[in-house]
C-alpha positions as CSV (number, residue, x, y, z in Angstrom):
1,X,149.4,114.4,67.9
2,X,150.6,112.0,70.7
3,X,149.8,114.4,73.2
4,X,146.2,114.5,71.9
5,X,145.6,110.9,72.0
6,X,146.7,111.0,75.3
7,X,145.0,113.9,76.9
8,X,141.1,112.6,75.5
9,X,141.1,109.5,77.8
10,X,142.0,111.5,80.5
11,X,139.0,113.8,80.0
12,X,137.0,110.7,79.6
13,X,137.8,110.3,83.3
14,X,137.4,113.1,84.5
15,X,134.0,114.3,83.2
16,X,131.2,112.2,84.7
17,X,128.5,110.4,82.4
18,X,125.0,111.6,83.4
19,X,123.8,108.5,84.5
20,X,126.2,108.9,87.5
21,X,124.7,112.1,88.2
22,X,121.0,110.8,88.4
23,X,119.4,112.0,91.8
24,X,119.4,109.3,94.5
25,X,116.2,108.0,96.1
26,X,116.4,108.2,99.5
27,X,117.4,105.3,101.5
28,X,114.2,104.8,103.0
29,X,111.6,104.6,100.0
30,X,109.9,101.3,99.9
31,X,108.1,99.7,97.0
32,X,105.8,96.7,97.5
33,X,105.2,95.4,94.1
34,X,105.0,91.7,95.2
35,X,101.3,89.6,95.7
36,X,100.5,88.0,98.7
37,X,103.4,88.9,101.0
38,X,103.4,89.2,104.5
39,X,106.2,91.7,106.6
40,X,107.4,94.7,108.3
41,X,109.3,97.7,106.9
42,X,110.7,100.4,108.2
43,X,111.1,103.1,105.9
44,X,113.3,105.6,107.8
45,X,111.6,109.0,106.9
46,X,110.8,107.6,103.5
47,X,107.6,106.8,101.4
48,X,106.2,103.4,101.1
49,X,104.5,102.8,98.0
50,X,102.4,99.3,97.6
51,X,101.2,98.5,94.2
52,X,101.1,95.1,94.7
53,X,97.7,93.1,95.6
54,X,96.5,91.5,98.4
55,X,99.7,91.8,101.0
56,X,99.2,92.2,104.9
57,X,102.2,94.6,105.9
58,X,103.4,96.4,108.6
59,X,105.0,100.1,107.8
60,X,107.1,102.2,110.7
61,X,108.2,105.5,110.4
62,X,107.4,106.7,107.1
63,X,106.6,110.2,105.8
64,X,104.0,109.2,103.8
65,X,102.1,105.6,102.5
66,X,100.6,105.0,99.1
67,X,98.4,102.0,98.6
68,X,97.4,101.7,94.9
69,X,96.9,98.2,95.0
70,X,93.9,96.0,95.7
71,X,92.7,94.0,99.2
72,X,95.9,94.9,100.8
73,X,95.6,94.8,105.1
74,X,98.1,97.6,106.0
75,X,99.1,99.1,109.4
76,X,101.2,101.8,109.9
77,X,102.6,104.2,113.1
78,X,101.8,107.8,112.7
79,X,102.6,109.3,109.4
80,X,101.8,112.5,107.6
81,X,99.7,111.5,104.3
82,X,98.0,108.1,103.6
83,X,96.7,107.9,100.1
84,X,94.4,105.2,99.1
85,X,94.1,104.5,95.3
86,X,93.2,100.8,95.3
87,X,89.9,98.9,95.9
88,X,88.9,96.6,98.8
89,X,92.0,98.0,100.9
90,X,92.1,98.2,104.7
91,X,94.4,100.7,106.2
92,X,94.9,101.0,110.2
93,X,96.8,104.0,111.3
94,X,98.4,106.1,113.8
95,X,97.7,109.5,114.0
96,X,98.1,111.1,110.9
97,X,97.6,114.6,109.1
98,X,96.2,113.6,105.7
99,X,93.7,110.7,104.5
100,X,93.1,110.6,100.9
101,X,91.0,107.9,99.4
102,X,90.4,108.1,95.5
103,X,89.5,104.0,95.2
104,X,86.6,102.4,96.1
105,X,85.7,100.1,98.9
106,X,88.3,100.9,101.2
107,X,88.7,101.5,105.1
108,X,90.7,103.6,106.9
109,X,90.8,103.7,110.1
110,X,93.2,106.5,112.5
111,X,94.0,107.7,116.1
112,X,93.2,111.3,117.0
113,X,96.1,112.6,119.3
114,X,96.5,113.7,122.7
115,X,95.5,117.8,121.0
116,X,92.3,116.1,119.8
117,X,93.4,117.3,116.2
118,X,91.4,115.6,113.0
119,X,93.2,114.7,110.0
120,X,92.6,116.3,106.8
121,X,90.3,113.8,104.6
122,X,90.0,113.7,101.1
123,X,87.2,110.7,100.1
124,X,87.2,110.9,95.9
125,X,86.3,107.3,95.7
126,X,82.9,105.4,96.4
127,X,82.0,103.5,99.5
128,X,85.0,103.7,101.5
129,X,84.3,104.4,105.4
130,X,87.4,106.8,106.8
131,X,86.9,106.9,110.4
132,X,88.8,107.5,113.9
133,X,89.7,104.2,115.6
């Protein structure tokens, strides 16, 4: 019986709980939830994902930037989606392979490459103006 009582704590090491196995977000996923901040982020091949309301930011190599907020001023380098899901947001980009803009009253502007290639653009929302820069 001794032998038992030793042998379950032992187990209890060595089988993890499953919160330890929860996947992990990659390093370079941002999340703006803040009002009325100012910066620059790099998110290192990661999304950036701003929810919060009227920030002016500055985004660098990210995979892909989601603005569901309202009268944020964001600028990013080239990236490979922008969505748009806010109101009243201005978005200046790089070249990029994807616009989608399901909110209303929003700009985006983007730079066509040296290959003269067009982003896809998906324009759900009323009265925003997508155009090249």
């Amino acid at each position: 019986m001794r032998g038992i009582a030793i042998l379950f704590p032992l187990l209890a090491l060595a089988i993890p709980s499953f919160s330890t196995m929860a996947a992990p977000t990659p390093a370079g996923d941002i999340s703006i939830t803040k009002n009325g901040k100012k910066g620059t982020h790099d998110c290192k091949g990661g999304t950036a994902t701003i929810s919060g309301n009227a920030n002016t930011m500055t985004f660098k190599n990210c995979k892909k930037v989601m603005v569901a907020g309202n009268k944020n001023k964001i600028t990013l380098e080239a990236c490979s989606a922008v969505e748009v899901a806010g109101n009243k947001n201005t978005a200046k980009a790089g070249q990029v392979k994807s616009i989608s803009a399901m909110g209303n009253d929003n700009s985006v502007t983007y730079k066509i490459g040296p290959k003269k290639e067009k982003p896809s653009i998906s324009n759900l929302g009323s009265r925003n103006k997508i155009r090249p820069e």
